[in-house]
C-alpha positions in Angstrom: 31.9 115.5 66.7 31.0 119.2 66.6 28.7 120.3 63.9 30.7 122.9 61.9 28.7 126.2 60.6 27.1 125.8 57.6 28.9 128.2 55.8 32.2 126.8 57.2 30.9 123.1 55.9 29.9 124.1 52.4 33.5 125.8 52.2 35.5 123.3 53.4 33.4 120.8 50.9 34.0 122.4 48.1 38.0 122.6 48.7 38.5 118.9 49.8 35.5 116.5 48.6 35.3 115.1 45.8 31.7 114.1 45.2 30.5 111.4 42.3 30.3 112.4 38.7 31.2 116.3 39.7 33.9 117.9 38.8 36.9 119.7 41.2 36.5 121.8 42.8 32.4 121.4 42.7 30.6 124.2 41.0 27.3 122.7 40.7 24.5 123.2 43.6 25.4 120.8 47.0 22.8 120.8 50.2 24.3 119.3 53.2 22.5 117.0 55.1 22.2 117.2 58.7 19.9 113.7 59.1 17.2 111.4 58.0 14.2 109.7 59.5 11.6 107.8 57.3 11.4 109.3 54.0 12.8 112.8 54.8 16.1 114.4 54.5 16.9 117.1 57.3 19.3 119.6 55.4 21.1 122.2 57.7 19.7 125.0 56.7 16.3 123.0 58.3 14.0 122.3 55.3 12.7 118.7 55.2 12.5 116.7 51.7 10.7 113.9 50.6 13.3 111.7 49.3 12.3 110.4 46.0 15.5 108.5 45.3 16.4 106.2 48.2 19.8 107.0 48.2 20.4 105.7 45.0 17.8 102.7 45.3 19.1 101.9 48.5 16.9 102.6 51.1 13.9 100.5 50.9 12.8 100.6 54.4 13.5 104.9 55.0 15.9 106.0 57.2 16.6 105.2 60.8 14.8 102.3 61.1 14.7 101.4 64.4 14.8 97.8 63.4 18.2 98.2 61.4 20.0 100.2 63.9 19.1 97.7 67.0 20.7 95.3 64.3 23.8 97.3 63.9 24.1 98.3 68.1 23.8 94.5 69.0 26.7 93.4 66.5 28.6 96.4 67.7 28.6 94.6 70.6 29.9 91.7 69.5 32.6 92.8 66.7 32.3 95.2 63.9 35.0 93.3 61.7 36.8 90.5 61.4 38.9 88.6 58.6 37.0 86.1 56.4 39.7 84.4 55.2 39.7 81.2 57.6 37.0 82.8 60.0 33.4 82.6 59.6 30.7 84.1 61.8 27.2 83.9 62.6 26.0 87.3 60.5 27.6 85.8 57.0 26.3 82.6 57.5 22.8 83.3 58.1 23.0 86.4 56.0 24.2 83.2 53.3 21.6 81.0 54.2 18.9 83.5 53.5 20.1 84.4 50.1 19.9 81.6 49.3 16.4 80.7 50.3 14.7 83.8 48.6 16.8 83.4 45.3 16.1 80.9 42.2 17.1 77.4 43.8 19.7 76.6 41.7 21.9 79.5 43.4 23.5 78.0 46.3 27.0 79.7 47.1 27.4 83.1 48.0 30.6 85.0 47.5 30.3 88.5 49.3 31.7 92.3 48.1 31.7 95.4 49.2 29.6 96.7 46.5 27.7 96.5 43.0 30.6 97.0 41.2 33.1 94.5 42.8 29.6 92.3 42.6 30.1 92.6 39.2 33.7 91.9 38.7 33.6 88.9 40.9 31.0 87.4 38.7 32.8 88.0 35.4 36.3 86.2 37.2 34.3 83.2 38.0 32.9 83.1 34.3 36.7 83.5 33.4 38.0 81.2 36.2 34.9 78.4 35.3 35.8 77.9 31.9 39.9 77.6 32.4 38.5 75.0 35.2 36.9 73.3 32.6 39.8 73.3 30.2 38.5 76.3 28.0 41.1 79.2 28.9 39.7 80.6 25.3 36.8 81.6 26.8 37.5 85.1 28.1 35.1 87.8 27.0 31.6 88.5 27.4 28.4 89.6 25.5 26.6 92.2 26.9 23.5 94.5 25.7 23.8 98.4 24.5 22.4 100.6 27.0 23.3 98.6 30.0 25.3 99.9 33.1 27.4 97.4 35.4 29.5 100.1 37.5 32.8 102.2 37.6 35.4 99.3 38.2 37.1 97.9 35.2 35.5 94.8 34.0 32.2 96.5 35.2 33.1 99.4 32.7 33.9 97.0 30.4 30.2 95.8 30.0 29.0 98.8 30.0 27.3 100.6 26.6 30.9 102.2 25.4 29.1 105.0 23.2 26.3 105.7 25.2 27.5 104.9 28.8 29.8 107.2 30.7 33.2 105.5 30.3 33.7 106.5 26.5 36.7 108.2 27.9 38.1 104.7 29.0 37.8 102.7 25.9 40.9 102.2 24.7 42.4 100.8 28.2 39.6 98.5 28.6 38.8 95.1 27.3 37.2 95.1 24.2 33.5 93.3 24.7 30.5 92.0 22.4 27.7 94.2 22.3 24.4 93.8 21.3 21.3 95.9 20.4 19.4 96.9 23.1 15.9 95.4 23.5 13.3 97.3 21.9 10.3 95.6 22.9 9.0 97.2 25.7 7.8 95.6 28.9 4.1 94.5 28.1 4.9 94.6 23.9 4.6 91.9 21.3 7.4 89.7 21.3 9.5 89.6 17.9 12.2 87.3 17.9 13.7 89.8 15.6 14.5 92.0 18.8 17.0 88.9 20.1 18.6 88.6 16.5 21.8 90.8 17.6 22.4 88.9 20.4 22.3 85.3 18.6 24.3 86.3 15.6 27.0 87.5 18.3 27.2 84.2 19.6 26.7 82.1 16.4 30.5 83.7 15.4 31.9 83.7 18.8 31.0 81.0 20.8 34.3 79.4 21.1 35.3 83.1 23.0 32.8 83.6 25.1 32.7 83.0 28.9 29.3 83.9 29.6 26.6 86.7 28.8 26.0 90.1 31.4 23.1 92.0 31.4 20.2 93.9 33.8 17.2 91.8 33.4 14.0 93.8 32.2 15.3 96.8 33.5 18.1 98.7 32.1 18.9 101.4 35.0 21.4 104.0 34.9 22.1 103.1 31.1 18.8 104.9 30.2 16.1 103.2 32.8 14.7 101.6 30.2 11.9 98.8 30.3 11.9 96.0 28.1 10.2 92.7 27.4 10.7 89.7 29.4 11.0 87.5 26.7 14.3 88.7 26.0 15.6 87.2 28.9 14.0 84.1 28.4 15.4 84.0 24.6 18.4 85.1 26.5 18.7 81.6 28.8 17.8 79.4 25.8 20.8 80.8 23.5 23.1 80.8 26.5 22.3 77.2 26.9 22.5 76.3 23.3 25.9 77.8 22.7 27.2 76.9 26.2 28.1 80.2 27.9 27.3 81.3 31.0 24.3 83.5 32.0 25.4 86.8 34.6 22.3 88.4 35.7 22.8 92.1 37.3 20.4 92.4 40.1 22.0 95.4 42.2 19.6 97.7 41.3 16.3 95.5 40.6 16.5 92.8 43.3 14.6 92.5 46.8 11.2 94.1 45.0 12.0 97.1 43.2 10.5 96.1 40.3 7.5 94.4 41.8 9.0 91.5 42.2 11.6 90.2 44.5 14.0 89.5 42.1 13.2 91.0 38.2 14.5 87.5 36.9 11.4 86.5 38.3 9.4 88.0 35.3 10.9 85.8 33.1 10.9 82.5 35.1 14.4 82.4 33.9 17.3 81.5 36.8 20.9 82.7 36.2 24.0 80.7 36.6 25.7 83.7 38.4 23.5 86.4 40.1 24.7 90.3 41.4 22.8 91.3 44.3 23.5 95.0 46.1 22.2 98.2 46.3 19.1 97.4 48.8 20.8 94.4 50.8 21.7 96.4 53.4 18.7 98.8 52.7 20.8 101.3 52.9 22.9 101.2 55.7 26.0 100.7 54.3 27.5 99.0 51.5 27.4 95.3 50.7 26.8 93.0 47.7 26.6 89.4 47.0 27.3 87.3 43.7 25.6 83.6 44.0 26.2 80.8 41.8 25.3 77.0 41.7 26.8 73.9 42.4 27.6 73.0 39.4 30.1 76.3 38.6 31.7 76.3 41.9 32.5 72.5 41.6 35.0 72.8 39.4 36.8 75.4 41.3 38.7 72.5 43.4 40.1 70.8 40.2 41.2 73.7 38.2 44.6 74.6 38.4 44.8 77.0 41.0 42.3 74.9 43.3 40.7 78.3 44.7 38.9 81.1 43.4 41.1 83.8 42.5 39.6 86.6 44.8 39.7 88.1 48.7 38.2 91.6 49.9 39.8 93.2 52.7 35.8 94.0 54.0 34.5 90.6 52.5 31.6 89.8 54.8 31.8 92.3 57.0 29.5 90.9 60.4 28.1 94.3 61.1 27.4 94.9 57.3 25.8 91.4 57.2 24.1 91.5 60.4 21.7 94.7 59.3 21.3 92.8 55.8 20.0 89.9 57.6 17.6 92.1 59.4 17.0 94.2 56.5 15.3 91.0 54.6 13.8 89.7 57.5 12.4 93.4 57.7 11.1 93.0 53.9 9.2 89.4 54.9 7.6 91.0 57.4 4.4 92.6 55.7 2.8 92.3 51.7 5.4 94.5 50.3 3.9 93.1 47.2 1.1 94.8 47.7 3.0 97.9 48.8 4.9 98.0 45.7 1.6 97.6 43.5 0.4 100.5 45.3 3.0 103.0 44.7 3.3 101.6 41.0 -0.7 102.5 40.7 -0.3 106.0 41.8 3.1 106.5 39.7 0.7 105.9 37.2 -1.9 107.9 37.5 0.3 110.8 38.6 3.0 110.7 36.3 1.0 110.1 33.3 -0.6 113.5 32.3 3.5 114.5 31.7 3.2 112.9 28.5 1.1 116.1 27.4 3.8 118.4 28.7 5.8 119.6 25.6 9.4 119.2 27.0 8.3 114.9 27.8 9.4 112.4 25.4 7.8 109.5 27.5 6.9 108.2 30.5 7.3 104.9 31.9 6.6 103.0 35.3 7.5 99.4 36.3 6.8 98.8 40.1 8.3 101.6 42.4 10.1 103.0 39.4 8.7 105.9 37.7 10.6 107.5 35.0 10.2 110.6 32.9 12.3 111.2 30.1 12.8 114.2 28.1 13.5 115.8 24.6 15.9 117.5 25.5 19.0 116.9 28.8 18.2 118.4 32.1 20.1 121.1 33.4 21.2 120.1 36.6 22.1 123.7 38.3 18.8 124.6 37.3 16.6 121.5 38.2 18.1 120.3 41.4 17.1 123.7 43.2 13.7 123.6 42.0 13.2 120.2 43.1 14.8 121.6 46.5 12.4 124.5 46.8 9.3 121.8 46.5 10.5 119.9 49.2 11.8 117.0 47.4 14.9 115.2 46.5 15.1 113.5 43.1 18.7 113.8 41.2 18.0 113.3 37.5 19.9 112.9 35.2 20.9 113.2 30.8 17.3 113.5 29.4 15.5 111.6 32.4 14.0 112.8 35.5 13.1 109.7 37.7 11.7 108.5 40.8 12.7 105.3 43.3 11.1 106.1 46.5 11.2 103.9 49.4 8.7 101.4 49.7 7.8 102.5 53.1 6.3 106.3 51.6 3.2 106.7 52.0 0.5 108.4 49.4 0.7 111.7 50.3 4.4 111.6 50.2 4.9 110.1 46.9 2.3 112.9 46.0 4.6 115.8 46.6 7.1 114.0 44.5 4.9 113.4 40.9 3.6 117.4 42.1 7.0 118.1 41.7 7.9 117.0 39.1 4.8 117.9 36.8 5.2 121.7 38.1 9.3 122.1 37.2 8.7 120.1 33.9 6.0 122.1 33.0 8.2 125.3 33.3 10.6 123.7 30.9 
């Protein structure tokens, strides 16, 4: 492919592509990206940024990891895609297998999707599908938390906060859902069982309706990146079990160590009945998802009355996809990133911390390779995303917070230009 001018590219860009949550044609600021390697960003125009975002969470391990694309070039080699339905292949299986090893026990089927959202969806049908398994059919809606984000799809929109979230404009097509308050406690507070109240009193009047409960565990991401105590989740489990719904974790963003652990769930001791993994599977290489479940749920597929469940991608397992995921874990297990992840949270810490003084800063908040700053007032994006730019560093915040996920692979000095950054454009604002 020949590389187009610059000029040429950033015109033609504007006139055909439309990019996520901008509007068309684009007005605000775009920096085309000629390649990555490790934690930097090549733009065309030749400056090199510390990425601070990891693609959106993605990628864990940097770019161009030698490992991932020897993972890629060898399935090439074999087949880049086949069907699922019928077929199987060694990538999925493994890839399966694996999954299933590093998650809660209980977990042991895996239904692949070609991302978070479709994750998400899958998991709410096989809540829906369970319970008419069971003889239930009532059961069709879903309790969810204020504040959380599930995706853009549908169902995924539907469990997401409807006045605070960014599909208010949707309402009224989608499915009317039970919402409770958020959590308020924050990560290492007090518990108060008052702080679960909302969510009980939900299902004390509605058990009979609901199919199971949907939520982030102990981190709320693009719903506000919020932090909260991992008692709730725990409180969470017990109510689900007491009024006999079903518990849907959302893992996309938190899973495979994000958090500090390797699955946020972890915090809590608590295991889900249906699990959404994505976002870092395939560290970044392309997209891919999973939603697990147990024995017990996909038992009762056979004897319900449509003896399958309900649901086929086009792209479902996808060997190439799941033959870099593979490696991509196997990657992860390959040194302490633990202790990697402990690191980076220590220095978010002590770098990110004197922004509290900074008069713009409502409050800052970190939670293993997650640092978060959030602010009195919303950013201005055509302002801040240049600035950020002319420090060397990509970061794309957004409403009132200004945040970092870097890869776990960055190393001090690196993450050092990023809370630099960051303390230098909010203390302008």
């Amino acid at each position: 492919m020949d590389a187009l001018p610059i000029d040429e590219l950033i015109a033609l860009d504007r006139r055909h592509v439309w990019h996520p949550y901008a509007p068309m044609p684009n007005t605000g600021p775009v920096f085309a990206v000629r390649s990555a390697q490790g934690v930097y960003l090549e733009l065309e125009t030749g400056e090199r940024l510390v990425d601070g975002m990891s693609s959106w969470w993605t990628c864990i391990h940097g770019y161009n990891h030698p490992r991932l694309n020897r993972a890629a070039q060898e399935q090439m080699g074999h087949m880049s895609h086949v069907m699922f339905g019928g077929l199987t292949h060694q990538p999925a299986v493994q890839l399966a297998h694996k999954l299933v090893q590093i998650t809660p026990e209980p977990l042991q089927q895996v239904f692949f999707c070609d991302s978070g959202s479709v994750a998400v969806e899958v998991a709410m049908k096989l809540a829906i599908q369970y319970w008419h398994n069971r003889g239930e059919p009532q059961k069709q809606h879903f309790l969810t938390i204020r504040n959380g984000y599930h995706g853009d799809t549908f169902a995924a929109m539907a469990v997401c906060d409807p006045v605070n979230g960014m599909h208010h404009l949707f309402r009224n097509s989608l499915v009317e859902q039970y919402f409770a308050d958020a959590p308020q406690i924050p990560f290492e507070g007090v518990w108060d069982e008052a702080d679960i109240a909302s969510f009980e009193a939900i299902l004390q009047r509605h058990p009979g309706e609901i199919a199971a409960a949907i939520f982030e565990p102990v981190v709320q991401g693009a719903g506000g990146m919020r932090f909260y105590s991992p008692q709730y989740v725990r409180r969470a489990r017990e109510l689900c079990d007491r009024y006999n719904i079903l518990l849907i974790l959302d893992e996309i963003a938190t899973g495979f160590g994000r958090t500090g652990k390797l699955f946020a769930c972890e915090y809590a001791d608590v295991t889900p009945d249906i699990l959404c993994v994505g976002k870092a599977l395939t560290g970044g290489f392309m997209s891919l998802a999973a939603t697990l479940t147990t024995d017990h749920i996909s038992e009762t597929f056979a004897q319900g009355e449509a003896g399958v469940f309900m649901h086929g991608p086009t792209f479902m397992g996808n060997p190439l996809a799941c033959a870099v995921a593979l490696e991509n874990l196997n990657l992860l297990e390959s040194y302490d990133w633990a202790e990697k992840i402990c690191a980076i949270e220590t220095q978010l810490k002590q770098e990110l911390t004197p922004c509290r003084d900074l008069p713009a800063v409502k409050d800052v908040r970190i939670l293993g390779a997650i640092g978060v700053v959030e602010l009195h007032e919303p950013v201005d994006m055509a302002v801040v995303q240049p600035q950020f730019v002319q420090q060397g560093v990509w970061l794309r915040p957004f409403g009132r917070l200004v945040y970092t996920m870097p890869p776990y692979i960055i190393e001090p000095e690196q993450l050092r230009q990023i809370t630099q950054a960051i303390y230098a454009i909010l203390s302008q604002q």
